[in-house]
PyMOL commands that place a pseudoatom at each C-alpha (Angstrom):
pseudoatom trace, name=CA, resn=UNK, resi=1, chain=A, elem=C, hetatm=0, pos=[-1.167, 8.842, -4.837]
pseudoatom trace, name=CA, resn=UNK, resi=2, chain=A, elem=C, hetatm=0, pos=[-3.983, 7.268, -6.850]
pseudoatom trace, name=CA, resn=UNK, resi=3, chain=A, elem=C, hetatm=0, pos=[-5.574, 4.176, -6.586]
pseudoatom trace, name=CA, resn=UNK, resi=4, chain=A, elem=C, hetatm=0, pos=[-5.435, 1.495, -9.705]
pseudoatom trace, name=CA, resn=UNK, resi=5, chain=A, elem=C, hetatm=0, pos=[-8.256, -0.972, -10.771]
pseudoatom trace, name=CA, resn=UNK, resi=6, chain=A, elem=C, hetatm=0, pos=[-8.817, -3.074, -13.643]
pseudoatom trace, name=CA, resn=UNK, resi=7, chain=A, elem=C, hetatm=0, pos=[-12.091, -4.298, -14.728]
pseudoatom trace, name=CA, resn=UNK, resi=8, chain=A, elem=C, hetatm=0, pos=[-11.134, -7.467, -16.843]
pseudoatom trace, name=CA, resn=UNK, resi=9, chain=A, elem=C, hetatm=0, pos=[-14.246, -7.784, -18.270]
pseudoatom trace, name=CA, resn=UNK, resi=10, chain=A, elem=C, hetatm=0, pos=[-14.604, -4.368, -20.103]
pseudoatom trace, name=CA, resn=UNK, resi=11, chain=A, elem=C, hetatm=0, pos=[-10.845, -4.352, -20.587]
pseudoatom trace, name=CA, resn=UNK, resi=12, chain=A, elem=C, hetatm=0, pos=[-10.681, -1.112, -18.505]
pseudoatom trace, name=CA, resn=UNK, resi=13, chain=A, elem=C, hetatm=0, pos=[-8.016, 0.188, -16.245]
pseudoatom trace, name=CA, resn=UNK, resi=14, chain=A, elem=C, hetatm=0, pos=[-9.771, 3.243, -13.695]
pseudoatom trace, name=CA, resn=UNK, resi=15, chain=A, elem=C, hetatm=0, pos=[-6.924, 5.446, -12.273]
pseudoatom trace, name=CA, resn=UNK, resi=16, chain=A, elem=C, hetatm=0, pos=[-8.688, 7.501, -9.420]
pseudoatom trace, name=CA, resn=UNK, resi=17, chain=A, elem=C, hetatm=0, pos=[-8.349, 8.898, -5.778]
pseudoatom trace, name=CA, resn=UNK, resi=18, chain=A, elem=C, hetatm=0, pos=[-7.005, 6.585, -3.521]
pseudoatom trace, name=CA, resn=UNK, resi=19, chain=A, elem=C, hetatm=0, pos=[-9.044, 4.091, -2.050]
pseudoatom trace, name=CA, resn=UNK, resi=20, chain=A, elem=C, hetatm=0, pos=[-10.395, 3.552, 1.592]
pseudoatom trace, name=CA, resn=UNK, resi=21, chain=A, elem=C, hetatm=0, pos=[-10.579, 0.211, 1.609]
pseudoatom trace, name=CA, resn=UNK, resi=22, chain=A, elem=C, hetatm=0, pos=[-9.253, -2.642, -0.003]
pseudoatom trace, name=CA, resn=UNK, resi=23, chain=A, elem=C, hetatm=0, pos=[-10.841, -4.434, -2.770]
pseudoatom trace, name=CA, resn=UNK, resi=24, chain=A, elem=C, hetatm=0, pos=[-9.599, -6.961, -5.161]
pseudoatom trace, name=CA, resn=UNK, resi=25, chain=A, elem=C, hetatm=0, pos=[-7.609, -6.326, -8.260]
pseudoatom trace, name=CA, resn=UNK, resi=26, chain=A, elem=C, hetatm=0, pos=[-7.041, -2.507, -6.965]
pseudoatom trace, name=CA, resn=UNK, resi=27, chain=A, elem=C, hetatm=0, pos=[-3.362, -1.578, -6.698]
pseudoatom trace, name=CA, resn=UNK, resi=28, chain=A, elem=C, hetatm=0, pos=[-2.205, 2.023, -4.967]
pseudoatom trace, name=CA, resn=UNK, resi=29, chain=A, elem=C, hetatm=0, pos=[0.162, 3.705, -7.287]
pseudoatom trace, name=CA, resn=UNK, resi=30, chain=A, elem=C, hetatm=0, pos=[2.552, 6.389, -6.686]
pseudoatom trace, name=CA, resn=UNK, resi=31, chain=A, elem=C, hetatm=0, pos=[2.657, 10.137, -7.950]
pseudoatom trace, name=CA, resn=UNK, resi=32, chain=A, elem=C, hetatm=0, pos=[5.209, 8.984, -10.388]
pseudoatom trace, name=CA, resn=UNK, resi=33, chain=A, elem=C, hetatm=0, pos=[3.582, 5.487, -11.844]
pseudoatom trace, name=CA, resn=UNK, resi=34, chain=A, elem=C, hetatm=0, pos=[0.134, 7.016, -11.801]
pseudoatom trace, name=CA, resn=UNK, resi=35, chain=A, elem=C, hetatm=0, pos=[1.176, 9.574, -14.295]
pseudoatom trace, name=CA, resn=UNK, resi=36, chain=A, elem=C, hetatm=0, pos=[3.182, 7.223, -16.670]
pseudoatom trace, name=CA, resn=UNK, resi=37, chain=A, elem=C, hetatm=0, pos=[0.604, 3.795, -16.314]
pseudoatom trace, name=CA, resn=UNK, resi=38, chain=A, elem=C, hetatm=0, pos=[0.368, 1.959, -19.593]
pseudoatom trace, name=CA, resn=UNK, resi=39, chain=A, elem=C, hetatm=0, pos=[-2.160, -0.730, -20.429]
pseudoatom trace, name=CA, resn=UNK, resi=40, chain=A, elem=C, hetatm=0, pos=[-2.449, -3.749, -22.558]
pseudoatom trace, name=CA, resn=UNK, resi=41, chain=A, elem=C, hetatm=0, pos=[-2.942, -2.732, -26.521]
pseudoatom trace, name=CA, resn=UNK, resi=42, chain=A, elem=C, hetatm=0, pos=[-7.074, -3.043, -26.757]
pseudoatom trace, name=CA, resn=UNK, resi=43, chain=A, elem=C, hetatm=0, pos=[-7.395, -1.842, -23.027]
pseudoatom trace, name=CA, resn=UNK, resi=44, chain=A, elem=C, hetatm=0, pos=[-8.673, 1.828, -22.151]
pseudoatom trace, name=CA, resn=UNK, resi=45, chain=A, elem=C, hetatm=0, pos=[-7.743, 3.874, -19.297]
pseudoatom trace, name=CA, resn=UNK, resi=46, chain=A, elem=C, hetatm=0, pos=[-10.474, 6.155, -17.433]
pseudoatom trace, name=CA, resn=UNK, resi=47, chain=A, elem=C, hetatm=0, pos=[-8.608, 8.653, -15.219]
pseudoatom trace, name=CA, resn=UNK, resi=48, chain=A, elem=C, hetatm=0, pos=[-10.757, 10.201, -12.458]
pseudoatom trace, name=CA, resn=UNK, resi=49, chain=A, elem=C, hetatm=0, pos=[-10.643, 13.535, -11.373]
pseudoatom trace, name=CA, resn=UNK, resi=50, chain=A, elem=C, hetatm=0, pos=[-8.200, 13.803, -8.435]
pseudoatom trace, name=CA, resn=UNK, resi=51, chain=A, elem=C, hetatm=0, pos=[-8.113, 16.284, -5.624]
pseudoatom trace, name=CA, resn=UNK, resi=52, chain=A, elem=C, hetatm=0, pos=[-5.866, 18.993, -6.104]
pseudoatom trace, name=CA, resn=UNK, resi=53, chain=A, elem=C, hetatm=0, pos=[-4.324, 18.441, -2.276]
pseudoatom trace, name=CA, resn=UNK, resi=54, chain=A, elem=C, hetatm=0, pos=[-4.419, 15.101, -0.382]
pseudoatom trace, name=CA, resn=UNK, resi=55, chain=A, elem=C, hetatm=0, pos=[-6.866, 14.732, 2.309]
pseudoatom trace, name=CA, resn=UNK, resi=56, chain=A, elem=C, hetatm=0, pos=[-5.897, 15.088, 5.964]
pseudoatom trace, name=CA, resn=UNK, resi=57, chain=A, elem=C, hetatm=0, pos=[-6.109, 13.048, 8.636]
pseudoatom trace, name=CA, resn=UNK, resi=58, chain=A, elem=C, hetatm=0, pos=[-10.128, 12.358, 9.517]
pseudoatom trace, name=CA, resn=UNK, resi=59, chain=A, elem=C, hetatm=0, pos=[-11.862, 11.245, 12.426]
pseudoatom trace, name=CA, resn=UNK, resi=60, chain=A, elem=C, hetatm=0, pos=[-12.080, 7.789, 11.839]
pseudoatom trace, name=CA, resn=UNK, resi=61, chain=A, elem=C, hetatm=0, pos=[-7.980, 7.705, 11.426]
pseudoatom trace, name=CA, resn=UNK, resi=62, chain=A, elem=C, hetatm=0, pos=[-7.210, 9.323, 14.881]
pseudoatom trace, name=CA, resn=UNK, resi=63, chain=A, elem=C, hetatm=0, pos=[-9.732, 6.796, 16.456]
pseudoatom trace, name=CA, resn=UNK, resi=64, chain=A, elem=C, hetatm=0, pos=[-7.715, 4.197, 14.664]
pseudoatom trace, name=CA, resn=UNK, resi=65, chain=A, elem=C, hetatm=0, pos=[-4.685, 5.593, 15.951]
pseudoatom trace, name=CA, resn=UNK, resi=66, chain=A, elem=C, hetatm=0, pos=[-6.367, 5.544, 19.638]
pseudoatom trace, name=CA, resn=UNK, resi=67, chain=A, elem=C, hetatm=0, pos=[-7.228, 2.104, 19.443]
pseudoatom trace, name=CA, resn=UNK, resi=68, chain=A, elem=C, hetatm=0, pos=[-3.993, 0.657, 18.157]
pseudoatom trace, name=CA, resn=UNK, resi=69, chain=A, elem=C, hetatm=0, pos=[-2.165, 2.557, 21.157]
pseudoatom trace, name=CA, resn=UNK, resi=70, chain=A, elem=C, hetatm=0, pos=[-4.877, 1.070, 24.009]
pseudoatom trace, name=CA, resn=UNK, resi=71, chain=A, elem=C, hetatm=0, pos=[-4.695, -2.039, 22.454]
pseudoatom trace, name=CA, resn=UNK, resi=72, chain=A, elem=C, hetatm=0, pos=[-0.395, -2.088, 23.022]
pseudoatom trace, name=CA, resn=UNK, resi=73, chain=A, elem=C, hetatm=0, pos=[-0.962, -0.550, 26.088]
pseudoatom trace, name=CA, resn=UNK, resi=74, chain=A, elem=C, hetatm=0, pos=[-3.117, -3.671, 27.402]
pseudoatom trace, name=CA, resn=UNK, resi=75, chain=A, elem=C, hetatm=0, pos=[-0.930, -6.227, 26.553]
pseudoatom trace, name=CA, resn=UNK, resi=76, chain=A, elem=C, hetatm=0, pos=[0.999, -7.836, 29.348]
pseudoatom trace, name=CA, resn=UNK, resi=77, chain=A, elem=C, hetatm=0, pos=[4.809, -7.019, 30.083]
pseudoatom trace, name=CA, resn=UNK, resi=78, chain=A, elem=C, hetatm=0, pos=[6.955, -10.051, 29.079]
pseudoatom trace, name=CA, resn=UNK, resi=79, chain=A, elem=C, hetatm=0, pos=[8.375, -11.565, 32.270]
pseudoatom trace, name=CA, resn=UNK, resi=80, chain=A, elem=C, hetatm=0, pos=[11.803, -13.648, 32.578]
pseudoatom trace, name=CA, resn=UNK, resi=81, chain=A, elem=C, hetatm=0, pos=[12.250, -16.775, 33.560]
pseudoatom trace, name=CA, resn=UNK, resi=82, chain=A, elem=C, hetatm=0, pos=[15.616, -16.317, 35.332]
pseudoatom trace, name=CA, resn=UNK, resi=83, chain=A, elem=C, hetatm=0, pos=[17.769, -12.856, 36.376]
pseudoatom trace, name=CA, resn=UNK, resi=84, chain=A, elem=C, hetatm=0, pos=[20.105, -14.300, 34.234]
pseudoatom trace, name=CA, resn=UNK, resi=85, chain=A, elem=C, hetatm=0, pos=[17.619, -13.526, 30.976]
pseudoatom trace, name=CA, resn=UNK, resi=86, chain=A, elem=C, hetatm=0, pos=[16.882, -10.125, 32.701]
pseudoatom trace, name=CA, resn=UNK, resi=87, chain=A, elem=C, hetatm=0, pos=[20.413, -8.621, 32.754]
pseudoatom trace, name=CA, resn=UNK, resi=88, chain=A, elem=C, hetatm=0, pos=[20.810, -9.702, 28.940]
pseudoatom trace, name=CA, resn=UNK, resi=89, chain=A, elem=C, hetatm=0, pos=[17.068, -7.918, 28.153]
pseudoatom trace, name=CA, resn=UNK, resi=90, chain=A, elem=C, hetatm=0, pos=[17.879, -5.106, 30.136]
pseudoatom trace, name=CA, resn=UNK, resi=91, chain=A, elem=C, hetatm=0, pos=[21.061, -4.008, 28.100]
pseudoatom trace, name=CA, resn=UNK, resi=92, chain=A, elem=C, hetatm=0, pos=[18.735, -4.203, 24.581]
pseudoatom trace, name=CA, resn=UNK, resi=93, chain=A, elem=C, hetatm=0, pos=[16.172, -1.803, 26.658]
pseudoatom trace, name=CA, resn=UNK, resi=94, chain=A, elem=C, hetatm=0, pos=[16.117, 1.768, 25.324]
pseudoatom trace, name=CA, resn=UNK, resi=95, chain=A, elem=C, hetatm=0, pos=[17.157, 4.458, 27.945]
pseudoatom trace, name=CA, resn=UNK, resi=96, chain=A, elem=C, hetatm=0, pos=[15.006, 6.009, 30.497]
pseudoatom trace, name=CA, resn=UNK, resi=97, chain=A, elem=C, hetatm=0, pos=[13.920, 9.531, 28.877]
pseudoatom trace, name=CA, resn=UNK, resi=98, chain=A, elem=C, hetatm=0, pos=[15.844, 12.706, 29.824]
pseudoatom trace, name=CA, resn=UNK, resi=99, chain=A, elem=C, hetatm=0, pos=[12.818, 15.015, 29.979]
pseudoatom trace, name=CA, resn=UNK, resi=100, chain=A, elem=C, hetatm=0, pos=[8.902, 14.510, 30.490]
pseudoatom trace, name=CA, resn=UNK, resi=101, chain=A, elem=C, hetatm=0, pos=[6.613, 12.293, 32.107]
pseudoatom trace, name=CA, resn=UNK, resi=102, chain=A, elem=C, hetatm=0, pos=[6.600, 8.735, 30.657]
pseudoatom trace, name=CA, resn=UNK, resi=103, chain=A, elem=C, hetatm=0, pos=[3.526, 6.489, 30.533]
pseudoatom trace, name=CA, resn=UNK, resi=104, chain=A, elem=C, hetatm=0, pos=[4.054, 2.973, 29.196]
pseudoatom trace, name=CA, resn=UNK, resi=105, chain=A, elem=C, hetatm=0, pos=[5.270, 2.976, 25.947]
pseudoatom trace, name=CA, resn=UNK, resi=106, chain=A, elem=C, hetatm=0, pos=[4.297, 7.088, 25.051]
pseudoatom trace, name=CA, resn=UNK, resi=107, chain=A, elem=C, hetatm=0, pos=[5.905, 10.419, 26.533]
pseudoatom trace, name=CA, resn=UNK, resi=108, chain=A, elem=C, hetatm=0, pos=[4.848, 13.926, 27.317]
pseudoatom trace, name=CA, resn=UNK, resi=109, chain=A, elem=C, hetatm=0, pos=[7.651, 16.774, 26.450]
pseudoatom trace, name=CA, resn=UNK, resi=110, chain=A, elem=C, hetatm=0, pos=[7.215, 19.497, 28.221]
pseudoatom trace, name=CA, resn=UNK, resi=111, chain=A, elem=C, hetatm=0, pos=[7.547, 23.089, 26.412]
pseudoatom trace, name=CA, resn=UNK, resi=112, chain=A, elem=C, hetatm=0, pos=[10.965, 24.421, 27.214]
pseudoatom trace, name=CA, resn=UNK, resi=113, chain=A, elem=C, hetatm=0, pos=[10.474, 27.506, 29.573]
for i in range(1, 113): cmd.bond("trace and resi %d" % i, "trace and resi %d" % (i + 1))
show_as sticks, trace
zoom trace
Protein backbone atom coordinates (compact mmCIF):
# COMPACT_ATOMS: atom_id res chain seq x y z
CA UNK A 1 0.00 0.00 0.00
CA UNK A 2 1.34 3.50 -0.63
CA UNK A 3 -0.05 6.65 -0.10
CA UNK A 4 -0.68 9.21 -3.26
CA UNK A 5 -0.37 13.09 -3.20
CA UNK A 6 -0.30 15.66 -5.73
CA UNK A 7 1.15 18.99 -5.28
CA UNK A 8 -0.72 21.08 -8.04
CA UNK A 9 1.43 23.76 -7.84
CA UNK A 10 4.83 22.10 -8.75
CA UNK A 11 2.93 19.67 -10.96
CA UNK A 12 4.23 16.79 -8.76
CA UNK A 13 2.67 13.51 -7.88
CA UNK A 14 4.71 11.93 -4.39
CA UNK A 15 4.05 8.12 -4.19
CA UNK A 16 5.27 7.16 -0.58
CA UNK A 17 4.49 5.04 2.62
CA UNK A 18 1.13 5.17 3.60
CA UNK A 19 -0.11 7.90 5.48
CA UNK A 20 -1.30 8.26 9.20
CA UNK A 21 -3.55 10.69 8.81
CA UNK A 22 -5.62 12.19 6.36
CA UNK A 23 -4.80 15.20 4.46
CA UNK A 24 -6.25 16.73 1.42
CA UNK A 25 -5.59 15.73 -2.12
CA UNK A 26 -3.78 12.37 -0.71
CA UNK A 27 -5.31 9.18 -2.10
CA UNK A 28 -4.17 5.46 -0.62
CA UNK A 29 -3.32 3.29 -3.51
CA UNK A 30 -3.03 -0.34 -3.74
CA UNK A 31 0.10 -2.69 -4.33
CA UNK A 32 -1.10 -2.99 -7.83
CA UNK A 33 -2.03 0.90 -8.83
CA UNK A 34 0.98 2.16 -6.92
CA UNK A 35 3.27 0.31 -9.20
CA UNK A 36 1.50 1.19 -12.57
CA UNK A 37 0.38 5.22 -11.53
CA UNK A 38 0.63 7.48 -14.53
CA UNK A 39 0.52 11.27 -14.44
CA UNK A 40 -0.53 14.10 -16.59
CA UNK A 41 2.17 14.73 -19.64
CA UNK A 42 4.38 17.79 -17.92
CA UNK A 43 3.81 16.23 -14.35
CA UNK A 44 6.74 14.32 -12.45
CA UNK A 45 6.43 11.55 -10.12
CA UNK A 46 8.77 11.33 -6.86
CA UNK A 47 8.53 7.78 -5.47
CA UNK A 48 9.64 7.46 -1.82
CA UNK A 49 11.46 4.79 -0.45
CA UNK A 50 9.01 2.21 0.97
CA UNK A 51 9.50 -0.28 3.73
CA UNK A 52 10.35 -3.55 2.64
CA UNK A 53 7.45 -5.18 5.14
CA UNK A 54 4.33 -3.28 6.33
CA UNK A 55 4.29 -2.06 9.78
CA UNK A 56 2.42 -3.89 12.53
CA UNK A 57 -0.05 -3.01 14.65
CA UNK A 58 1.35 -0.04 17.23
CA UNK A 59 0.29 1.16 20.41
CA UNK A 60 -1.77 3.85 19.50
CA UNK A 61 -3.96 1.25 17.17
CA UNK A 62 -4.74 -1.27 20.04
CA UNK A 63 -5.78 1.79 22.23
CA UNK A 64 -7.98 2.69 19.34
CA UNK A 65 -9.25 -0.65 19.21
CA UNK A 66 -9.93 -0.42 23.20
CA UNK A 67 -11.78 2.60 22.94
CA UNK A 68 -14.07 1.75 20.06
CA UNK A 69 -15.06 -1.57 22.07
CA UNK A 70 -15.80 0.57 25.62
CA UNK A 71 -17.43 3.00 23.73
CA UNK A 72 -20.13 -0.01 22.16
CA UNK A 73 -20.05 -1.47 25.31
CA UNK A 74 -21.60 1.81 27.02
CA UNK A 75 -24.27 2.33 24.86
CA UNK A 76 -27.69 1.43 26.13
CA UNK A 77 -29.58 -1.89 25.06
CA UNK A 78 -32.49 -0.98 22.72
CA UNK A 79 -35.73 -1.70 24.59
CA UNK A 80 -39.27 -2.64 22.91
CA UNK A 81 -42.15 -1.02 23.09
CA UNK A 82 -44.48 -4.06 23.08
CA UNK A 83 -43.71 -8.17 23.47
CA UNK A 84 -45.12 -8.20 20.29
CA UNK A 85 -41.77 -6.24 18.76
CA UNK A 86 -39.70 -8.54 21.11
CA UNK A 87 -40.65 -11.97 19.69
CA UNK A 88 -40.00 -10.52 16.04
CA UNK A 89 -36.29 -9.04 17.41
CA UNK A 90 -35.62 -12.04 19.15
CA UNK A 91 -35.76 -14.43 16.03
CA UNK A 92 -33.07 -11.83 14.06
CA UNK A 93 -30.83 -12.30 17.44
CA UNK A 94 -27.71 -14.40 16.83
CA UNK A 95 -27.53 -17.63 19.00
CA UNK A 96 -26.32 -17.90 22.47
CA UNK A 97 -22.53 -19.21 22.10
CA UNK A 98 -21.78 -22.95 22.47
CA UNK A 99 -18.51 -22.55 24.39
CA UNK A 100 -16.88 -19.69 26.63
CA UNK A 101 -17.85 -17.02 28.80
CA UNK A 102 -19.73 -14.17 27.02
CA UNK A 103 -19.53 -10.51 28.05
CA UNK A 104 -21.73 -8.09 26.13
CA UNK A 105 -21.01 -8.08 22.73
CA UNK A 106 -17.18 -10.05 23.02
CA UNK A 107 -16.37 -13.82 24.03
CA UNK A 108 -13.64 -15.74 25.73
CA UNK A 109 -12.84 -19.39 24.06
CA UNK A 110 -11.44 -21.43 26.20
CA UNK A 111 -8.31 -23.69 25.00
CA UNK A 112 -9.64 -27.12 24.26
CA UNK A 113 -8.21 -29.53 26.99
Amino acid sequence: MATLTYVYADSTAVLGPLATYAEPHCYDLCEQHAGSLTVPRGWEVLRLAMPATPAGPGPDDLLALATAVREAASRPAATDASQGQRGVHAALEAPAPAEGTRRGHLRVLREPS
